[in-house]
Steps between C-alpha positions, in 0.01 A plus 500: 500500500207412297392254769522813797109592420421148551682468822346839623145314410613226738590723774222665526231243436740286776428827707090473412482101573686489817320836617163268509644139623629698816111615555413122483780418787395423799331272751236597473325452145381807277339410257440802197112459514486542915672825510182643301282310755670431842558827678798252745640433158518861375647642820748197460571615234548882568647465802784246481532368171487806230736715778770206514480459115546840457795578724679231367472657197556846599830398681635253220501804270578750753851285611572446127498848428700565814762288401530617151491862624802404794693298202476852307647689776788242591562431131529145548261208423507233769379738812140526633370651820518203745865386367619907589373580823196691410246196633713457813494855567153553485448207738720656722279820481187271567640372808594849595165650493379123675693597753465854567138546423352120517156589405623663168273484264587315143534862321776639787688141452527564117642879602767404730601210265465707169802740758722203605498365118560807319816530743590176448460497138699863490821377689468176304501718171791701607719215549437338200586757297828537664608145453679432135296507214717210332345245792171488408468178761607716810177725467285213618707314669566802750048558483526130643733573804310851551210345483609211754607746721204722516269164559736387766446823683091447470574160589669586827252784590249257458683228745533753754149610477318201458364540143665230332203340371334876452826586275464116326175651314713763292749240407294242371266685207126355520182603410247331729477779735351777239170568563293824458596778620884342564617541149372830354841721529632217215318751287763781569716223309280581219551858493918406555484288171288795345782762584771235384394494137422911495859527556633211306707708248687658764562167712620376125761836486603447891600130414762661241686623847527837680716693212293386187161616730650854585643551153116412325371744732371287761483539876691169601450557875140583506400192278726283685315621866196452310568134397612423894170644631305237207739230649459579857156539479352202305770266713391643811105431383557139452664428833278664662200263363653236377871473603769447268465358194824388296614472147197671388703814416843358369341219257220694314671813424797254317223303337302763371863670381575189322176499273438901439876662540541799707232694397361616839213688402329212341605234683460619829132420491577176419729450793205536766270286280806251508532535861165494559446176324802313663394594823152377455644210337700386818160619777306257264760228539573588898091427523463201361822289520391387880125603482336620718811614668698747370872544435695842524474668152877593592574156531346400142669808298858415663500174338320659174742801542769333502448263212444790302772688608754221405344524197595826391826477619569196297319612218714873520815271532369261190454797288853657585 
């Protein structure tokens, strides 16, 4: 433990560096001194660059703190909002509102997928806790199928409507799209992450289960409808701009438990840095690897993800 304030130093000068390398990106050059001279440089810079950096950040600690907050609810550690439906469903709720309303605006989108994924997430959440607590294994093994089934229905809705490439976007996470003025309800994500760490303590007492909650006094059902709308809400956000972004909220959480226990209150912060900081991390990679072409940030954290993730479960299984 006496290495943690060293490793929270890392994380958040990572955060810092990799917060001004993906200003520099691009094709075109920007240098530091034009931006105080070249008006084309400064609007470059306000326009495209600062927005994308910042909703990559806003959604890497926004989908981190979604995951922690659905692994809280489920009470099980190896779930995260695209592996249980909740991505799925709010692309199904996109497509909806695409097809009922095709000039929606970005705002009614997020709406009608913040619905579909706090329905999905709900009958997801039912489920689970109905299947035996002694399986831990079956929890996200049945989000898988769930999920699979929910994105084969989007899938098919998509055939038969012609917006296969349309529904492609949410699927595949990227960035390159986020300009000004396309990225700005991110910051409800923000306020989400906010509201996550005012009600840490009682996340912390609803993770005990529904008869320790109701016997300290606590309103189990409120905080756990509370938790869904966070869920629903932030998920829905980062399909809408982004599409779906993977591992993001089933590695950090683990991580971040690993170093600093199960201390929610303090290391929830740390959890959307984390997040933040991975996700930046792989947008950074995704820009350069085949410069000045860009591949899916999706793409980049499933391989990441996935390392990681293998990780942890060796590491859990190396320590038992």
């Amino acid at each position: 433990m006496a290495a943690l304030p060293n490793i929270r130093l890392l994380v958040a000068a990572g955060l810092v560096g990799l917060f001004a390398v993906s200003l520099s990106i691009g094709v075109d050059d920007l240098p530091v001194d034009s931006v105080f001279t070249d008006a084309g440089a400064l609007q470059l810079l306000l326009v495209s660059r600062l927005p994308r950096t910042v909703a990559v950040v806003l959604t890497g600690a926004g989908l981190a703190i979604a995951g922690l907050v659905l692994q809280i609810l489920v009470r099980n550690r190896f779930v995260e909002p695209i592996t249980t439906g909740t991505g799925q469903s709010a692309a199904l709720g996109v497509l909806a509102v695409t097809l009922l309303v095709p000039t929606a605006s970005i705002a009614m989108k997020t709406l009608g997928a913040s619905v579909t994924a706090l329905a999905g997430t709900s009958i997801f959440l039912g489920i689970a806790h109905r299947l035996p607590p002694t399986q831990p294994f079956l929890i996200p093994l049945f989000g898988l199928v769930y999920g699979g089934v929910i994105g084969a229905a989007v899938t098919f809705i998509a055939w038969q409507t012609d917006l296969l490439q349309y529904v492609d976007v949410w699927t595949n996470g990227e960035f390159s799209g986020v300009l000004r003025g396309r990225y700005e309800l991110l910051w409800i994500t923000a306020a989400m992450v906010a509201l996550a760490w005012w009600v840490a303590d009682r996340l912390t007492i609803a993770a005990m289960g529904r008869e320790v909650s109701l016997g300290l006094g606590l309103n189990y059902q409120r905080i756990v409808q509370l938790g869904l709308v966070m869920v629903a809400v932030i998920s829905s956000l980062a399909v809408v701009v982004v599409g779906m972004i993977p591992f993001v909220g089933l590695v950090v959480p683990n991580l971040v438990s690993r170093l600093m226990g199960d201390n929610l209150k303090s290391a929830l912060p740390w959890v959307a840095v984390t997040g933040a900081t991975l996700l930046l991390a792989c947008d950074v990679v995704s820009r350069v690897i085949r410069y000045p072409y860009e591949i899916p940030v999706g793409t980049v954290l499933g391989v990441v993800g996935s390392g990681l993730f293998l990780w942890i479960l060796f590491g859990r299984a190396q320590r038992a």
